[in-house]
C-alpha positions as CSV (number, residue, x, y, z in Angstrom):
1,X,-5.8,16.1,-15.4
2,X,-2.7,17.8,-16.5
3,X,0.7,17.2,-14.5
4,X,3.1,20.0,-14.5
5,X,5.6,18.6,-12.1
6,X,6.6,14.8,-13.3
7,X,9.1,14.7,-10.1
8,X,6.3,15.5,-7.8
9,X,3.9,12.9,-8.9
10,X,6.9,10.4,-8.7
11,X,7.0,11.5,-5.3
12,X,3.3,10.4,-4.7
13,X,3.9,7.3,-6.5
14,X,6.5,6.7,-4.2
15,X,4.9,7.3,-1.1
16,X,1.9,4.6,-2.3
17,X,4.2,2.2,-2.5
18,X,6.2,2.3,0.2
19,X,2.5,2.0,2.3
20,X,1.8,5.7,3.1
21,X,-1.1,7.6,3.8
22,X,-2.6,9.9,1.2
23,X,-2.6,12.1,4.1
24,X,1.3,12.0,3.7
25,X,1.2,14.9,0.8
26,X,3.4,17.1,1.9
27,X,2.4,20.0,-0.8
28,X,-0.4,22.5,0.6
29,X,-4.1,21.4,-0.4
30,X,-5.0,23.0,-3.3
31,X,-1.8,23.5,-5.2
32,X,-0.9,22.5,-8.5
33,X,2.1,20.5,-6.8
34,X,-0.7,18.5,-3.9
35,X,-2.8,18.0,-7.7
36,X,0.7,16.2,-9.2
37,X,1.6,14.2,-5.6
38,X,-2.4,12.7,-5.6
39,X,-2.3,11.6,-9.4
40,X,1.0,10.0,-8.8
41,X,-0.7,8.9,-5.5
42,X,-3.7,7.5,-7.4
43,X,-2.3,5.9,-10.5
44,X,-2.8,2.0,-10.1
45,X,-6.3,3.5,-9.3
46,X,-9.1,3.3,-12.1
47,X,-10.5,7.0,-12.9
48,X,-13.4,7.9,-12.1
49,X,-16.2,9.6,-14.4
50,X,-18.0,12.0,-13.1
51,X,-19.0,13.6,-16.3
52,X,-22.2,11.2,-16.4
53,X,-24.9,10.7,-14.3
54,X,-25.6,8.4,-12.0
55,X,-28.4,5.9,-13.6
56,X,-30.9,4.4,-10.5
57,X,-31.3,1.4,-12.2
């Protein structure tokens, strides 16, 4: 993922550590600025790959 705004995913760095909701995002869903808030949001957080497939066994 590419961040444009470094401010804005301080924000949602911010806002994980100070105990808030994800649902705190104050940027409208789909923006490029809600995409920067989440990966600051998310970034103690391991990433997830989800260009491989699930294996069964």
């Amino acid at each position: 993922m590419t961040v444009i705004s470094k401010s804005v995913m301080e924000e949602g760095k911010a806002a994980k550590l100070a105990g808030q909701a994800d649902s705190s995002n104050p940027y409208p869903a789909g923006s490029q600025n809600s995409a920067d808030w989440l990966e600051g949001y998310t970034f103690d957080e391991p990433e997830q790959n989800t260009n491989r497939a699930e294996s069964d066994d």
